[in-house]
C-alpha angles and dihedrals in degrees: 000000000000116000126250085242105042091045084058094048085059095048092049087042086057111050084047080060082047102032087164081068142253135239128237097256087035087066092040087059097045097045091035103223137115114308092224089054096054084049089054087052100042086049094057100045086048084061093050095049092234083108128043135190141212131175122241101187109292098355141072116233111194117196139165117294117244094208124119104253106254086242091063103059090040086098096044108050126099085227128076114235131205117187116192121185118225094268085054106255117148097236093170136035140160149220096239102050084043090053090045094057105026092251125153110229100213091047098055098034101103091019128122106250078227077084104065126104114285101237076063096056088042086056102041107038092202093171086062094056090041100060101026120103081217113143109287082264128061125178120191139150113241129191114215119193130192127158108340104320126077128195131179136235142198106230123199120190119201130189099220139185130211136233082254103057094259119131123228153150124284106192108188106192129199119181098223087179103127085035089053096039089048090044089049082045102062092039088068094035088056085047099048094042092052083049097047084042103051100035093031109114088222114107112251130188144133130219145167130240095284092049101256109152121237108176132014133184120216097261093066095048086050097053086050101030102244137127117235089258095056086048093064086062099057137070121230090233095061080076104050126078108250088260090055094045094053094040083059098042089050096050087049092054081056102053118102133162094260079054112018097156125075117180112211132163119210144153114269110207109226124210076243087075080233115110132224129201117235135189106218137198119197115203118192105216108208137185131227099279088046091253113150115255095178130284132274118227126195117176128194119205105240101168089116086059093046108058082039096061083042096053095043076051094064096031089053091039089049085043091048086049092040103123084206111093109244148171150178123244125203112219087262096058105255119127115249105173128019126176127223094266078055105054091037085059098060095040092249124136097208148027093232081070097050098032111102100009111122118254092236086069088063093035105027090185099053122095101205101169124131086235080059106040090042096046087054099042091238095144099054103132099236094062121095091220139269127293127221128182098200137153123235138178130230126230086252079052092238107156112246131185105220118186089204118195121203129191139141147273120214142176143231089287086057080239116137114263096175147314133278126204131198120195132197132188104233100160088102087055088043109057085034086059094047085041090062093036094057086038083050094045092049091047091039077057104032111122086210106090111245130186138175116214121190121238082259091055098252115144109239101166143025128169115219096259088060102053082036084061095044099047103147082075106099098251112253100023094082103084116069092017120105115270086233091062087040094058091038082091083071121058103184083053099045095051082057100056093101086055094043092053095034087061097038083055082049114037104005090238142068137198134191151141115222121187118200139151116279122215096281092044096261122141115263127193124189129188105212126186126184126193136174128230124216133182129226099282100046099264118141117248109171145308118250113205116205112211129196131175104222097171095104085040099053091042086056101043080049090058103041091062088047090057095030084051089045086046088043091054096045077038090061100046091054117106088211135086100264129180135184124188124180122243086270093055090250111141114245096165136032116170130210087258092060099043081055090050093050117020098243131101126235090251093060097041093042112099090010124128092197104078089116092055085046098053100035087053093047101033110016090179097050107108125229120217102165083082097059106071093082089064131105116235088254102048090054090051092047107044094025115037098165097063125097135209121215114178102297093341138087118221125180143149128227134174102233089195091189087071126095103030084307098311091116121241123222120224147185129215132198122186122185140185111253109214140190132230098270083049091253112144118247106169152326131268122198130187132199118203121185099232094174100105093041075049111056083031084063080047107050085041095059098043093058087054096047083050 
């Protein structure tokens, strides 16, 4: 008996001998075998797409197929391909699947699929396909995991028959991983973005060329209290101010594909009544062609920013007014912002010169690195800043005093951002400051007692001259005492009190010298003054009181009259021009002799300053010696050669030619220093002697010797 297969290899060998085609009893005949039996075969290699028919009026003609053979293209497809027979050998089998599932060809070829690595079975579920009465095709997406890593393939499942009339399984496989991953991927990403967009605090919405709104997420119907469906009735620009609205219709009249984006702020009006400023992004939202669908707006809420800016506004304009120098300090020390007091301080014209210069250029003795400040907690936020008393040098290098305050700056996370100085010109203080303290230092030494009294009459300062003058005062109980418990010590001042405050009221000053008993009994005479001191506008600061304690100076003036009366008397019996001044070249005796020589009489000359203009006008050639004791050694050698010094004393010659009726007189002056007791000089005494007739005698005397 023929085989099944090899009965089908004659029928194919014979339409490739009649490629135009056989009928059924055409083959009969030619093969010579039962008509029904060549139907069966026909039947099945038409199945099997090795055959195929086509019907010429009543009859079938069968010829050879013109198909690739599926085990041809098996090396050729993208997809990897299993084929199992029906007893479940694995008769087929690709590269490609084999590459898919790291699977070896010759070792599964021949196999039971049974076989194959479980994860495959898991995947494929063959069993299922075998036994189900499913369409001859099957499609289905299948995960297959192994490891740690999963991919997906689309999975076809084909009813096929053999050449030999078997049945069996075709599996086309295609890995859709990166399809499926994109298309899960996009899944979440839509999901994502409808959730972003609906629960994003950014403003959302889309519009066409006249403003009416299209779409709108939940965070624009809840900044203007709609539903989604009462957005879809309004305009955007219902909710701008006119400036805002024609800023946005002309940035749309700009957009273009090449440049489809256009940034604005702008104030939104709120059903509130109240406004809030947006920045605000247009999107032009275009087809294929470049046609304008409508734009796209997302608005982000920058109000926060905007009263901030405002606010640094006002702070940097305030900083840039300030009439206080200041700048900004980096945390390494170098200046980054500095405002016009600043620069006038310095003597610079503008902020280019000063940014970036270290501020030890400006304050030579600061150390105003972070290491130091930190190191010092200097930058801790509760405290007000540093202070420095440093001295600096303009640009003109004029020499300035600065009281320069550091602190610094931090920022929400209360860490330091940088360094801010103020600076304040404080040489005027300064020298004001040394000035009192060398006016308080000389009054703290004067020998001259000095006080300061309140308007209420209350002691606040004494030198200590002053408490050394008033002695009898308990030391330590005048200040802040009263001045009229002070002066109770002293009987002879304190009964003067109504006339001392009757003439300040008057005359705003008050002079007197009072004379009392000191605490041994001895005389004691002060010379006290009181003035009031008033501000600019009149108001009464305080009254100062001058003290002096004149005893040793009176005593002395005392006894100085007594010994100029006793000189003016000897003076006066002298037969000589005589002459006495006083240390201060005033005239205190003037003899008979003098007022001869010079036509004046002592009343006019005592007390006069003007004896060297006298005796100059009368006599031009008498010399004066009273006026040489001032001079150095060298200065009298040298300007006036003809005086001599004898001990203490001057002695010269002159010829005065208007004497004697115009014959000329020679005479001889002596001047000498007058002293106290104690050696102290107290005046000058000159004499004038007529030495013409000693003279001519010497004369006479040493001509006859000569004869």
């Amino acid at each position: 008996m023929v085989e099944d297969g090899e009965f089908l290899n004659r029928i194919r060998g014979l339409l490739k001998i009649y490629p135009r085609g056989l009928t059924i009893s055409e083959i009969s005949q030619r093969l010579k075998c039962n008509r029904n039996s060549v139907a069966k075969y026909l039947e099945i290699l038409q199945i099997s797409g090795t055959v195929e028919m086509q019907q010429m009026g009543a009859a079938k003609v069968f010829y050879l197929s013109q198909r690739v053979p599926i085990s041809s293209l098996l090396g050729f497809t993208k997809e990897g391909i299993l084929v199992i027979s029906s007893d479940g050998r694995i008769i087929q089998v690709n590269e490609r699947f084999c590459r898919m599932f790291d699977q070896d060809v010759t070792t599964i070829t021949g196999t039971s699929y049974l076989m194959l690595p479980q994860e495959i079975l898991r995947a494929f579920h063959f069993d299922t396909y075998f036994d189900s009465d499913l369409e001859t095709e099957h499609t289905a997406v299948v995960t297959f995991t192994k490891y740690d890593w999963r991919r997906f393939f689309k999975v076809k499942y084909i009813k096929t028959v053999f050449d030999d009339g078997r049945s069996g399984l075709t599996i086309i496989v295609e890995d859709v991983t990166l399809e499926t991953e994109m298309e899960e991927r996009l899944r979440i990403s839509e999901a994502r973005y409808r959730g972003i967009v609906e629960d994003q605090t950014e403003l959302i919405c889309r519009y066409n060329r006249d403003g009416v709104i299209s779409f709108a997420n939940g965070a624009f119907c809840r900044l203007f209290q709609m539903n989604h469906t009462e957005a879809l009735q309004h305009s955007l620009f219902e909710f701008m101010h006119p400036d805002a609205s024609r800023q946005i219709k002309e940035g749309m009249q700009s957009c273009s594909p090449l440049s489809p984006v256009f940034q604005s702020e702008f104030e939104f009006k709120l059903p509130s009544g109240r406004s809030r400023w947006y920045h605000w992004v247009s999107r032009m939202l275009a087809d294929d062609n470049g046609g304008i669908l409508e734009y796209q707006g997302v608005g982000r809420d920058i109000t926060e920013r905007k009263n901030a800016e405002r606010e640094l506004l006002i702070k940097s304009h305030a900083m840039d007014s300030s009439i206080v120098p200041i700048a900004l300090l980096s945390m390494e020390g170098s200046i980054t912002y500095v405002n016009r007091a600043f620069l006038e301080l310095w003597g610079y014209h503008s902020p280019d010169e000063v940014i970036g210069l270290p501020f030890k250029h400006f304050a030579k003795d600061i150390d105003v690195s972070s290491a130091s400040f930190l190191s010092q907690n200097l930058l801790h936020e509760d405290r007000s800043g540093y202070v420095y008393e440093v001295d600096g040098v303009r640009r003109d290098g004029s020499q300035i005093n600065l009281s320069v305050t550091i602190s610094g700056v931090t920022g929400p996370d209360r860490n330091p951002i940088c360094l801010i100085a103020y600076l304040y010109d404080v040489t005027h203080w300064v020298r004001m400051v040394r000035e009192l303290e060398i006016k308080d230092t000389a009054i703290a030494h004067s020998y001259e007692g000095m006080a300061i009294i309140t308007p209420d009459d209350v002691v606040m300062y004494a030198n200590p001259s002053f408490k050394r003058i008033f002695s009898r005062v308990p030391d330590g109980t005048m200040v802040g005492r009263s001045i009229e418990w002070s002066l109770s010590y002293y009987p002879q001042i304190i009964s003067s009190i109504p006339d001392i405050r009757a003439a300040l009221n008057e005359k705003g000053n008050f002079t007197r010298v009072f004379s009392d008993t000191g605490e041994d009994g001895s005389s004691l005479v002060i010379q006290v003054h009181l003035s009031r001191v008033f501000d600019k506008t009149g108001v009464h600061l305080c009254t100062l009181i001058s003290a002096l304690d004149i005893t040793s100076q009176r005593t002395m003036e005392e006894s100085l009259a007594l010994m100029v009366e006793q000189l003016e008397g000897t003076v006066d019996q002298m037969g000589d021009p005589t002459f006495i001044i006083s240390r201060d070249r005033m005239v205190v005796a003037w003899n008979e002799a003098m007022e001869i020589l010079t036509g004046l009489n002592k009343h006019e000359m005592i007390g006069s300053l003007k004896y060297q203009e006298v005796i100059r006008n009368s006599n031009p050639s008498l010399p004066i010696l009273v006026d040489l004791f001032d001079l150095s050694p060298k200065e009298l050698i040298q300007i006036y050669p003809q005086v001599s010094r004898v001990g203490n004393s001057f002695y010269t010659e002159a010829f005065v030619p208007g004497f004697h009726e115009g014959k000329g007189t020679y005479v001889w002056a002596k001047a000498s220093p007058i002293t106290d007791t104690s050696g102290r000089v107290i005046g000058y005494i000159q004499t004038i002697k007529d030495m013409t007739n000693w003279k001519r005698a010497v004369e006479s005397v040493v001509g006859k010797t000569v004869g």
